[in-house]
C-alpha positions as CSV (number, residue, x, y, z in Angstrom):
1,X,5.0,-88.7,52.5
2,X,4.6,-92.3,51.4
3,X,6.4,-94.8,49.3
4,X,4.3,-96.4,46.9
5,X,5.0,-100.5,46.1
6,X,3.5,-102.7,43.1
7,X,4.4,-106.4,43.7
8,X,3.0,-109.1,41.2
9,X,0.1,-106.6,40.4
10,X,-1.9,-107.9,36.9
11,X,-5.6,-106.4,36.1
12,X,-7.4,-108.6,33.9
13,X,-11.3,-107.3,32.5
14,X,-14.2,-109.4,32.4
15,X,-14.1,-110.2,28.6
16,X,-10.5,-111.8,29.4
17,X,-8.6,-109.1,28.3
18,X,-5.2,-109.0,30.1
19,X,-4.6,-105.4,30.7
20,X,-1.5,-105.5,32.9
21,X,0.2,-108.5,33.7
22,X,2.7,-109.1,37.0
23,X,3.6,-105.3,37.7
24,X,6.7,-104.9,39.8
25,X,7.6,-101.7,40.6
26,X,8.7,-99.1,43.7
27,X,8.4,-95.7,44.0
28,X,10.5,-94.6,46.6
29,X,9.3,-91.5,49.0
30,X,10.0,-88.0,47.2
31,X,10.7,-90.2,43.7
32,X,9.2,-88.9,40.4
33,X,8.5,-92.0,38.7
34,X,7.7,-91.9,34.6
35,X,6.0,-95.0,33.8
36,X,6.0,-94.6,29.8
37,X,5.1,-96.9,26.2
38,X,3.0,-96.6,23.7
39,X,-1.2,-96.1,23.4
40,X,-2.4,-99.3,25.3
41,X,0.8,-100.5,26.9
42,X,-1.7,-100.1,30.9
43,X,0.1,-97.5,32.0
44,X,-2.9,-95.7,32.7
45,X,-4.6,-98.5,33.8
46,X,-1.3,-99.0,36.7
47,X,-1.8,-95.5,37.0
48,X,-5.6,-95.8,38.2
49,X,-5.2,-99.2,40.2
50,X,-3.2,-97.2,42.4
51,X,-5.4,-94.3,42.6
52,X,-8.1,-96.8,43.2
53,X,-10.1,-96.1,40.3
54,X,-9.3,-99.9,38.7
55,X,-9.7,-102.9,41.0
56,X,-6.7,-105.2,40.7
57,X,-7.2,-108.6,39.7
58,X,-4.1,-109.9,41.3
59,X,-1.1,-108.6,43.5
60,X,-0.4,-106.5,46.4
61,X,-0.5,-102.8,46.7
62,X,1.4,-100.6,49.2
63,X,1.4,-97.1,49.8
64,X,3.6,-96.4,52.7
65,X,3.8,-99.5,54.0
66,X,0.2,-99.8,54.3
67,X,-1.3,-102.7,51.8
68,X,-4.4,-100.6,49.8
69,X,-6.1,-103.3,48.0
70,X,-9.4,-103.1,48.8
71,X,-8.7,-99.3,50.6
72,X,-11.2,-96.5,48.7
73,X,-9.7,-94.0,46.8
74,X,-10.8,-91.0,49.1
75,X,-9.2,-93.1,51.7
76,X,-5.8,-93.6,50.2
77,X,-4.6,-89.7,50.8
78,X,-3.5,-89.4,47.0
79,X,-4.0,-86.5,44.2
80,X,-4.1,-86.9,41.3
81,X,-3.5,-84.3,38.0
82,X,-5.5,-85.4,35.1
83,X,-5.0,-84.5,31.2
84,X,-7.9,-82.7,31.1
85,X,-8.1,-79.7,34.0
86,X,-11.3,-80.3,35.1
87,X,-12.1,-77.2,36.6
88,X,-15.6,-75.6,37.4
89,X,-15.7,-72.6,35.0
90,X,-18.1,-70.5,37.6
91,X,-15.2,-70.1,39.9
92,X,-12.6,-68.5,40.6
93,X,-8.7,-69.9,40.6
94,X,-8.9,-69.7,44.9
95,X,-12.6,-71.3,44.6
96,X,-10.9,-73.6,42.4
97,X,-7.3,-74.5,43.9
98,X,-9.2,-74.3,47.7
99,X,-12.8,-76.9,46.4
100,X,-11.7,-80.0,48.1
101,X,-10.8,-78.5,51.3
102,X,-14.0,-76.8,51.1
103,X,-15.9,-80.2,50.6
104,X,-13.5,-81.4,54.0
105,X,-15.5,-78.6,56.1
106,X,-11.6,-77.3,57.0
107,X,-11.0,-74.1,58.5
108,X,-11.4,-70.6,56.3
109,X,-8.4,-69.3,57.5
110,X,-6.4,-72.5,56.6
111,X,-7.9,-73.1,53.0
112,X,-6.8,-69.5,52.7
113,X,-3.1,-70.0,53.6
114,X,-2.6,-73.4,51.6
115,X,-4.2,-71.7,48.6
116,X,-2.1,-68.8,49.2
117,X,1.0,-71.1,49.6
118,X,0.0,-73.3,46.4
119,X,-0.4,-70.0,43.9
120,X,3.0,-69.0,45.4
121,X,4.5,-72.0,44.6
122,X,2.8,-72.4,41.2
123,X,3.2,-68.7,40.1
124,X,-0.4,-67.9,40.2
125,X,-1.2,-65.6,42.9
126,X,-1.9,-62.9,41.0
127,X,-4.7,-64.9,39.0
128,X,-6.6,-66.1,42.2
129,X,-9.5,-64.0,41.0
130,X,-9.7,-64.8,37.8
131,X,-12.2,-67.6,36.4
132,X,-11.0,-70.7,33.8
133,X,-12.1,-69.3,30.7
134,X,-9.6,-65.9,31.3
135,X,-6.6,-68.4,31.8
136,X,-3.9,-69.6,29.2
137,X,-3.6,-73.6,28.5
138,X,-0.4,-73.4,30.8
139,X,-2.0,-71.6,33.4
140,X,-5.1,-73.5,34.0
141,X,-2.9,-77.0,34.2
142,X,-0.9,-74.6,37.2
143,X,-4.6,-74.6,38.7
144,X,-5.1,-78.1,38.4
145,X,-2.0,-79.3,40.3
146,X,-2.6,-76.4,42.6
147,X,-5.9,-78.3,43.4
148,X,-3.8,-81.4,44.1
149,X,-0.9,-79.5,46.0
150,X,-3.4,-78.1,48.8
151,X,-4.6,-81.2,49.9
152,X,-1.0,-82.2,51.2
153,X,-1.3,-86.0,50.1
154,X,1.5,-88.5,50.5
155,X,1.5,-89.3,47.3
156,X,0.7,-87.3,43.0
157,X,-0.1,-89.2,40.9
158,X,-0.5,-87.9,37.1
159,X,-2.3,-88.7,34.0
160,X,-0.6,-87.1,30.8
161,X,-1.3,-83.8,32.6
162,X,0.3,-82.0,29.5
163,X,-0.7,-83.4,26.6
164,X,-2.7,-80.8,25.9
165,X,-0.7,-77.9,25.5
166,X,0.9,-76.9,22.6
167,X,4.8,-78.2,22.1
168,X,6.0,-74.9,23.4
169,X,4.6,-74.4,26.7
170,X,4.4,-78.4,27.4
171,X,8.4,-77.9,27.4
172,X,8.2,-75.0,29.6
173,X,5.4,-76.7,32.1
174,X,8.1,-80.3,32.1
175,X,10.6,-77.8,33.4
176,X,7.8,-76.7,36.3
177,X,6.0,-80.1,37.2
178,X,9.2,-81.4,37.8
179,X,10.8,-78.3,39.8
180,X,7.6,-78.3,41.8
181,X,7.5,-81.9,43.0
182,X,11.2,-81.7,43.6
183,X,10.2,-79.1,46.3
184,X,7.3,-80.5,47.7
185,X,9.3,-84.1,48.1
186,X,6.2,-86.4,47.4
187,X,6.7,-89.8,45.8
188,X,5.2,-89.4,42.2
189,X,4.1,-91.5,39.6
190,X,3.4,-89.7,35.9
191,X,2.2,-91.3,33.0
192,X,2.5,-90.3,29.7
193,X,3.3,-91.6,26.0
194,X,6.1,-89.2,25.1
195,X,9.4,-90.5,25.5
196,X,11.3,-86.7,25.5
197,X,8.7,-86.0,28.6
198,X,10.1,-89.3,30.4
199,X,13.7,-89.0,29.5
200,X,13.6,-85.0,31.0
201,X,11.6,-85.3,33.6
202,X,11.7,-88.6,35.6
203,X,14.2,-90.0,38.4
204,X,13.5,-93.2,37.0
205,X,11.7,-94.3,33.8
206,X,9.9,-97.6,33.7
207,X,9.2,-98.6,30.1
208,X,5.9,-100.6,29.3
209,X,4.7,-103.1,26.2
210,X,1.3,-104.9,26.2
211,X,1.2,-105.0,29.9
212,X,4.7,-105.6,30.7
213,X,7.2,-104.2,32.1
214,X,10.4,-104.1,30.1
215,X,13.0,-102.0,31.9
216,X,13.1,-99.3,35.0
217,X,16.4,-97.6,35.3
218,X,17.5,-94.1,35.3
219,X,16.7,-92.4,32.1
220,X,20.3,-92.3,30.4
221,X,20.3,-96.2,31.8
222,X,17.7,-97.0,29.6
223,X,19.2,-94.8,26.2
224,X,23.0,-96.2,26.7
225,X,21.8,-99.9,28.1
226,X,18.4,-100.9,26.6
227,X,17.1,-104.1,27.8
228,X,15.9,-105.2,24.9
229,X,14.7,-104.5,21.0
230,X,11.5,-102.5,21.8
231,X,13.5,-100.2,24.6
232,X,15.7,-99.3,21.7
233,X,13.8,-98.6,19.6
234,X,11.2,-96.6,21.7
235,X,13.8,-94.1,23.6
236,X,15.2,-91.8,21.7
237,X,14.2,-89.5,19.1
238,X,14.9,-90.1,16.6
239,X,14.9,-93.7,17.3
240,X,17.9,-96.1,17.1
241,X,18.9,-97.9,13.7
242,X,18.3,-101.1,14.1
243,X,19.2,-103.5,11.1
244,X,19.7,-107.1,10.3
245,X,23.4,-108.1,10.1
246,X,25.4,-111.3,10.4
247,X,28.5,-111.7,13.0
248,X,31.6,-113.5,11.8
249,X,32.8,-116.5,13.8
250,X,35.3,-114.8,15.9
251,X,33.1,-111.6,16.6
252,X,35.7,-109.4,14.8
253,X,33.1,-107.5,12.0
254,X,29.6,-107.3,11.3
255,X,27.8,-107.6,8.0
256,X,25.1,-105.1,7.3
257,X,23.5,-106.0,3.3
258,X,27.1,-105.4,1.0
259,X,28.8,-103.9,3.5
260,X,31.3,-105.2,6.4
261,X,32.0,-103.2,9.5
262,X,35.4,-104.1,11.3
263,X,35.1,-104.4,15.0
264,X,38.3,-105.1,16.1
265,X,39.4,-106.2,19.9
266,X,37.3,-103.4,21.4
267,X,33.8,-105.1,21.8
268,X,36.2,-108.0,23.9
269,X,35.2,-106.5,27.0
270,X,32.5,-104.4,26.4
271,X,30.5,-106.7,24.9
272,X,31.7,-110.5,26.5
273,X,28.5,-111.8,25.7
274,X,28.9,-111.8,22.2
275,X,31.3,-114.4,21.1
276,X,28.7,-116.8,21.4
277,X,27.0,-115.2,18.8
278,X,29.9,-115.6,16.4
279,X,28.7,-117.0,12.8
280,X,25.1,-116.1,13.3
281,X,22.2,-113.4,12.6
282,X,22.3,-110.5,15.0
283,X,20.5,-107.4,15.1
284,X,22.6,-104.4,15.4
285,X,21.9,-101.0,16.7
286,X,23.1,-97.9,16.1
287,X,22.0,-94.4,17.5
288,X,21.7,-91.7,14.9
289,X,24.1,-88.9,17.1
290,X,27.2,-92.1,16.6
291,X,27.0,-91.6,12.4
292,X,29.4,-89.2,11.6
293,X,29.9,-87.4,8.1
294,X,33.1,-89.1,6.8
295,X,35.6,-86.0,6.2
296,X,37.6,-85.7,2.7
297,X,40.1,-88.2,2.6
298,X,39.4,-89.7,5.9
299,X,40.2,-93.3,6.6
300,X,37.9,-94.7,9.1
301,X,38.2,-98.3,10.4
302,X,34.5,-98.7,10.8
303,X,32.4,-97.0,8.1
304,X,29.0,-97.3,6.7
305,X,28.0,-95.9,3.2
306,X,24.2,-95.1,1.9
307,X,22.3,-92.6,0.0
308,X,20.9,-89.6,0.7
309,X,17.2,-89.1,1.0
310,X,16.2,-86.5,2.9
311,X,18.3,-83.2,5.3
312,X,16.3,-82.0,7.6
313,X,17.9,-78.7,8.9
314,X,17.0,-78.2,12.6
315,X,19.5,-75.3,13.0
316,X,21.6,-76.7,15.9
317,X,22.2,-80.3,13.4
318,X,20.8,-82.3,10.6
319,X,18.8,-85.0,10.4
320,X,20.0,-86.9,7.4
321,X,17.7,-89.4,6.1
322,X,19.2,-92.3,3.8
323,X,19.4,-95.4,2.8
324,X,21.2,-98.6,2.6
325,X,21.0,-102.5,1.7
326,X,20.8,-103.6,4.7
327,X,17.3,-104.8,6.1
328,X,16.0,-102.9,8.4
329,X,14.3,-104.2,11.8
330,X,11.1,-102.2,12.7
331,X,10.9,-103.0,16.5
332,X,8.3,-100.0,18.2
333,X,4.8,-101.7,17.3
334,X,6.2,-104.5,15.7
335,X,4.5,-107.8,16.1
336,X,5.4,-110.2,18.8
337,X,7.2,-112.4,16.2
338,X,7.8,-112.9,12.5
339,X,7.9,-115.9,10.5
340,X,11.8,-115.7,10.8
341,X,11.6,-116.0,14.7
342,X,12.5,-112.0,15.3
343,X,10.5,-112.2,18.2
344,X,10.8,-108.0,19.4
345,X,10.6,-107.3,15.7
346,X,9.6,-106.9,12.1
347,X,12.2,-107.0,8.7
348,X,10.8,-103.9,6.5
349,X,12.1,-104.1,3.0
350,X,14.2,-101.1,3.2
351,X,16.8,-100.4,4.8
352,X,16.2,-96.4,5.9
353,X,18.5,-95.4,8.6
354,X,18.9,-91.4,10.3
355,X,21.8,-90.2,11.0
356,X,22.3,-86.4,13.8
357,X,25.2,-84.1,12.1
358,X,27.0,-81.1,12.6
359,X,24.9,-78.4,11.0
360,X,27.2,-76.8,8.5
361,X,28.0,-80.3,7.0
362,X,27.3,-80.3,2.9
363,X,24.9,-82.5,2.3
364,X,22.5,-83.2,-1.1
365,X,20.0,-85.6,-1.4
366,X,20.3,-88.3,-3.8
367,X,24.0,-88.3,-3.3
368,X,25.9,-90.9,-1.5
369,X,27.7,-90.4,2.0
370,X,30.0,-91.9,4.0
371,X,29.2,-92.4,7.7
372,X,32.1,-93.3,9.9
373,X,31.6,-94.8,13.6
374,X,32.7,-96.1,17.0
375,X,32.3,-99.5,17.2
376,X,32.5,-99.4,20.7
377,X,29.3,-97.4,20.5
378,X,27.6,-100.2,18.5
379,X,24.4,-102.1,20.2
380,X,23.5,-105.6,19.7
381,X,20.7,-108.0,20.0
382,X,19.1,-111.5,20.0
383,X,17.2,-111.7,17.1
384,X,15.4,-114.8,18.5
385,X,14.5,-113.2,22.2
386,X,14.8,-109.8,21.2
387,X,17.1,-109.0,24.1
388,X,20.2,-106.9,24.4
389,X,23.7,-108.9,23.8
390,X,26.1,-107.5,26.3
């Protein structure tokens, strides 16, 4: 078992193209590690410099202690899972799980036992004689970590390994990667683009734009305390509100388009930092699960109003889609900066927002609703920097 450590690591290709750029990161020893962002953030590319399928332009690279750099791939005793399986279709799940011992010249016997000991583990021994093509989705992914699983490394490494599996099973097979490398204990770094994957399955997420690392934390770290705009915005489905709004000198409300929200004395402590933003533009943030349906009659201190567009019914809540005239920032994909200076974010012309009810609320679209809310539960951020106010 095996620690792995990134310090300063940036790739850069011939053509000039900065792929990943000063890559700090450590995976401690039995650690699953989700290193998540959109398509072309280089987390795959992180993902193969370690594996040592990328040379690294710049940086160190450690895995258990031991600096890898310019160490082979064979030599670096990693497996890794990749999103396709990969497995030879002429042979059977043992021939399969047991190949790379095989190529090793080990032992019969022992090929036999670690096979034996990887289908037990992976649920599989009764399929060892089965080819490929007789296998589910689910089960032939179960063969392809199986393959990584004999070989004992000190460290997985995995490439999207589910991403192609339907949404059922992929929740089913999060549940099982992640039970299985809990009891093997091997430091693990998984990369995929789903942001539900990372927030269920990781120890630790690290969150990745255009090379960069923007925040590593503990998944519900990153949800309640997001670094910055584009953290926001990514984690979460659905996403955080994020709008345009102006603060009031002494901090006290928030003005979203027409409307005002009072903040009262609450934010005093929880949010120090943002006094100094008194009398200017501030973007605020708002999760869709912290708009409440205003009851008949209710009297809320902190309320927003907006119009109905859509209710999607998911059975355990609603989705409520509407809208309001406040401008809404667009920070997931959004350009580095605007003309304005927004510099995580774009304005769209609308202001759409989402709001996750109760399921038995009565709700009709093209009506207007009510949303009430704890201000304490209010985010806010640096329209200029794009990072959290706190």
């Amino acid at each position: 078992m095996a620690p792995i450590t990134i310090e300063h690591v940036t790739k850069v290709y011939p053509n000039g193209f900065e792929a990943v750029h000063d890559l700090e990161l450590d995976v401690a020893d039995g650690e699953f590690m989700v290193l998540v962002g959109p398509s072309g953030c280089g987390k795959t590319t992180a993902l193969r410099m370690v594996a040592g399928l990328e040379d690294i332009s710049e940086g160190t690279l450690r895995i258990g202690g031991r600096v890898v750099n310019d160490v082979s791939s064979k030599d670096r005793d990693i497996a890794m899972v990749f999103q396709n399986y990969a497995l030879y279709p002429h042979m059977t799940v043992a021939e399969n799980i047991g190949f790379a011992l095989k190529l090793r010249k080990m032992d019969k016997s022992e090929i036999a036992r670690r096979v034996a000991d990887a289908a037990a583990i992976l649920g599989l021994t009764e399929w060892l004689e089965r080819k490929p093509g007789q296998l589910s989705g689910g089960q032939r992914q179960r063969v392809a970590m199986g393959r990584a699983i004999v070989r004992e490394p000190s460290v997985f490494l995995m490439d999207e390994p589910l991403s192609n599996l339907d949404a059922k099973l992929r929740v089913q097979m999060r549940a099982e990667v992640a039970r299985i490398q809990r009891r093997l204990g091997v430091a693990t770094l998984y990369v995929t683009h789903d942001q539900v994957e990372a927030m269920t399955m990781g120890d630790r997420v690290a969150v990745l734009r255009a090379g960069v690392l923007q925040q590593c934390d503990a998944p519900q770290v990153l949800y309640d305390h997001p670094a910055n705009l584009f953290v926001a915005g990514f984690m979460g489905s659905p996403a955080m509100n994020l709008f345009e709004a102006g603060l009031d000198e002494g901090a006290r409300s928030v003005v979203l388009g027409s409307q005002r929200l009072e903040l009262g004395t609450a934010l005093d402590t929880l949010r120090p930092g943002l006094k100094a933003h008194g009398g200017s533009r501030v973007v605020v943030g708002i999760r869709p699960e912290d708009l409440a349906i205003e009851e008949a009659g209710g009297t809320a201190g902190a309320s927003l109003s907006g119009t109905i567009e859509l209710v999607e019914a998911l059975g355990s809540e609603l989705l409520v889609h509407f809208t309001t005239d406040a401008r809404r920032v667009e920070a997931e994909g959004a350009k580095e900066a605007d003309a304005e200076g927004l510099a995580a974010g774009s304005l769209a012309t609308g202001g759409e927002g989402v709001a996750r009810v109760e399921p038995r609320a009565q709700l009709v679209s093209g009506r207007a609703a009510r949303f009430v809310l704890d201000p304490a539960r209010l985010h806010f951020f640096d329209p200029a920097t794009g990072l959290a106010i706190n």
